[in-house]
C-alpha angles and dihedrals in degrees: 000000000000118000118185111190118251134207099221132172098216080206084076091057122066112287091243082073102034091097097048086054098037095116099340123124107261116199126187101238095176127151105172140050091234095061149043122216121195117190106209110196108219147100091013089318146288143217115214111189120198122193144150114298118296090001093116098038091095092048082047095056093045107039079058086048101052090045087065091067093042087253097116148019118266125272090240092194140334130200131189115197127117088337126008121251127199126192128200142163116250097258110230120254125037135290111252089251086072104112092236086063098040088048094076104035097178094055093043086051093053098051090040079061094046099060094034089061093048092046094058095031097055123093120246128191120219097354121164129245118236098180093098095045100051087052086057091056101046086050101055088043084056097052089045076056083239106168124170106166110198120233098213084063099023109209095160103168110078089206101063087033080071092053113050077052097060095039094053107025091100086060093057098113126221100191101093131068110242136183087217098216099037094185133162092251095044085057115075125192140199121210088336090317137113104272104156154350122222146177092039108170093108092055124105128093133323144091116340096211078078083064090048093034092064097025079064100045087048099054084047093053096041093043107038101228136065088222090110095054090093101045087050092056095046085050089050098043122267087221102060101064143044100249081197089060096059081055085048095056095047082072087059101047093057086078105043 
């Protein structure tokens, strides 16, 4: 994770936060144009998001949510005002982009598959269903004519794109626990073990080819080659899955 050393006043940042960045080294660790991530160097390390208002109330919750399970670092504090703010400890190990992880692809896959397999096949109490709202959400990007075809499943026609969607969407499953963008960088490891998830405002339940289908896609974009695909779905179990469904998502997620 890059992190590029900022000159910041604390008094610019809610008050809640103007102690933990009173003389510590701040960095931009940002990865996305929807949020801003500030690294704050202290006390073992933060990470302090900012985004537009109520667009980290959902990672807050789960993030909570998957603390409880020892999955994930605590949400240390979240405020909602004019932007929302969410707080959390830096979680311990490196992210599987890290090159002693991507230097030896089969073992990463298996231990991707691994954690994956722990993770839908656990049992959670009380845990709330995202299916609905990511349909929302595919619907209204839709309407705003918003189309990004992936080019690991190519469905290149928007069209048909639409149409694979409303044909299958009855078959999307909300029975498993996902992370929702299981993605090399969201998965953190120890000494070549799970640590922690992060970035979980995607997780709930829901179908868990939506876990394969971006585990894959990630492998593909951090390695350079599709080559591993293979190794990552005989790690997970074949049998466990409908190969034909991750094709299926890839039509959905054309439109996230």
């Amino acid at each position: 994770m890059k992190h590029t050393l900022l000159s910041i006043d604390p008094q610019q940042f809610p008050e809640q936060f103007r102690a933990l960045l009173d003389n510590a080294d701040v960095y931009d660790s940002s990865s996305s144009e929807s949020a801003r991530v500030f690294f704050v160097d202290k006390d073992g390390g933060y990470y302090l998001k900012c985004a537009e208002s109520g667009a980290l109330r959902r990672e807050a919750q789960m993030t909570r949510y998957f603390h409880t399970y020892g999955l994930s670092v605590d949400a240390e504090a979240y405020l909602s005002l004019d932007k929302d703010w969410l707080l959390t400890r830096k979680a311990e190990g490196e992210d599987c982009i890290s090159e002693k992880y991507l230097s030896d692809p089969v073992h990463l896959c298996e231990v991707l598959a691994e954690i994956m397999y722990k993770l839908h096949h656990s049992p959670f109490a009380d845990a709330p269903d995202y299916t609905e709202e990511y349909l929302r959400h595919i619907d209204e990007n839709h309407q705003t004519g918003k189309f990004r075809p992936s080019r690991l499943f190519p469905v290149t026609d928007r069209k048909e794109a639409w149409q694979i969607v409303q044909d299958n969407r009855h078959l999307l499953r909300h029975d498993t626990m996902v992370h929702g963008d299981f993605c090399l960088p969201n998965i953190l490891l120890k000494d070549g073990r799970f640590s922690s998830f992060i970035d979980l405002d995607l997780a709930g339940l829901g179908d868990p080819h939506f876990d394969i289908y971006w585990c894959t896609w990630s492998l593909w974009y951090n390695l350079h080659t599709d080559r591993y695909r293979s190794c990552f779905y005989d790690a997970y179990g074949r049998q466990n899955f409908q190969e034909e469904m991750i094709r299926v998502l890839a039509a959905f997620e054309a439109f996230d």
